[in-house]
N, C-alpha and C positions, 0 to 999 in steps of 0.2 A: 388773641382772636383767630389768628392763624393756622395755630395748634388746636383748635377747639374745631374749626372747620376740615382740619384734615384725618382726626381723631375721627369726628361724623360719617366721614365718606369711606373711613376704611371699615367703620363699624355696617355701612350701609352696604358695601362689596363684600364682607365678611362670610354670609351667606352664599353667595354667588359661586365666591372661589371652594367654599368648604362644600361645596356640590358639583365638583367633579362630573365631567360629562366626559361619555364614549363617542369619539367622533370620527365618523370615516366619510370618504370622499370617493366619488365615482365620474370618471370620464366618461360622459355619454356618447362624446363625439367618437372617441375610440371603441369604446364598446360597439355604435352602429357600425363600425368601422372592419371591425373583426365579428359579425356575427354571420353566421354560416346560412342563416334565413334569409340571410340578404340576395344570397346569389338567387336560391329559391323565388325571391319577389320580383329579381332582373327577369330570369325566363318567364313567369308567370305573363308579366307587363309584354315583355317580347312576344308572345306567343299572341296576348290579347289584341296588342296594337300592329303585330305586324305588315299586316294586308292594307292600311292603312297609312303605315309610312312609305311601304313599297310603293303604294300608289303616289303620295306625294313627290317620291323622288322619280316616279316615272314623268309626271307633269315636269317637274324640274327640269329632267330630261330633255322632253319635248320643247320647254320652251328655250333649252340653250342649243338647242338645233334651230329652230324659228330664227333665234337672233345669229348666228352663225352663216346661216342661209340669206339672211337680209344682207348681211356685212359681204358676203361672197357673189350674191347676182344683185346685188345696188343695181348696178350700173346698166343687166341687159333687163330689168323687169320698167313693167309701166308704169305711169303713174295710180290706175285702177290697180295694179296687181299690189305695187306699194301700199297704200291705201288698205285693203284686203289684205295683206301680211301686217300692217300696224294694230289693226280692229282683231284679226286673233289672236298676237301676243298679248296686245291689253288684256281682253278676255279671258284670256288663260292665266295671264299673271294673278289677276284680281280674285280668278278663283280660286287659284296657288294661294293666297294670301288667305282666304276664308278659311279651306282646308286645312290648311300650315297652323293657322289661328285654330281651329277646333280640336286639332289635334293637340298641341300642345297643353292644351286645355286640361282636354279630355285625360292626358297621358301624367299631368300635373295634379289633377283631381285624385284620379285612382293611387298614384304613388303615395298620395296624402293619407291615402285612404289606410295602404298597405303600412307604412309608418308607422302610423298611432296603433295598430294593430302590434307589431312589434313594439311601439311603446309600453303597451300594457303589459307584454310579458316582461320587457325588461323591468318594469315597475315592480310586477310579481318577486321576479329573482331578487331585486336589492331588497323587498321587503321583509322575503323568506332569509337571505343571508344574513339583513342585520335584529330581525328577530333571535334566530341561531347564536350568533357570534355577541349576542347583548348591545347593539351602537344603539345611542341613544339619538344621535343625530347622523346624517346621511346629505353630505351638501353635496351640490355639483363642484367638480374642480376649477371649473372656471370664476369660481364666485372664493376662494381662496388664493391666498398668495404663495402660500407655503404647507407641504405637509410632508409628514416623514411620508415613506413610498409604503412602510409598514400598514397606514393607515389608509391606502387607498387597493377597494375592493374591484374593483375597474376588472380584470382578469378572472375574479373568482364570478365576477355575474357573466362574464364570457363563458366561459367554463361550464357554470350551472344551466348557460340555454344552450350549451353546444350538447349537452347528453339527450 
């Protein structure tokens, strides 16, 4: 019965094995890692957001002179003046906090944006390489345990978007 069951399952993987598959593998994470559009999307972002972070680190600024200044005339301001130094740092803080929040936001969105845009191309390249090259399948290497290095295309789709 045993022999009869085991007989079955090799006749049923028979198929399987005698179709031989082309399989290469790509580090996506390296690939974003080494791609030269990257810097490109650093300035782009930098140029966009800039004026925007400057301003938040100006606030930042301002309000660690505010607290510096509290800490240094405590002792000679009133308690009206106190009062009046607590009610603009909150205020400033609060709106440090909105700005801080929109920005990161904002700077989190567009990176997103800028990403998938490289995504695609990187999409492009391993398409066009394992088209070329015949791989019949294309995993990410995170989702393998083991691969020869022969089998992983990770450099030639670096390669193909750096020209």
């Amino acid at each position: 019965m045993f022999n009869r069951a085991m007989m079955v399952l090799v006749l049923l993987g028979a198929p399987i094995a005698a179709q031989a598959e082309k399989i290469a593998v790509v580090d996506m994470q390296s690939v974003f890692e080494q791609l030269p559009q990257r810097e490109e999307v650093s300035k782009t972002l930098k140029a966009e957001f800039g004026d925007r972070v400057a301003g938040v680190q100006k606030m930042q600024d301002e309000l660690r002179g505010m607290l510096e200044k509290q800490q240094r005339d405590a002792a000679l301001m009133s308690e009206s003046q106190k009062t009046e130094m607590v009610r603009k740092m909150e205020s400033l803080k609060s709106e440090l906090q909105l700005k801080g929040k929109a920005l990161d936001e904002d700077m989190r969105r567009r990176n997103g944006e800028e990403q998938n845009k490289l995504l695609v191309e990187v999409q492009k390249a391993i398409n066009t390489i394992a088209e070329k090259e015949k791989y019949d399948v294309v995993l990410q290497r995170g989702a393998v345990i083991y691969v020869k290095p022969s089998a992983d295309i990770s450099n030639k789709v670096v390669e193909a978007l750096s020209k």
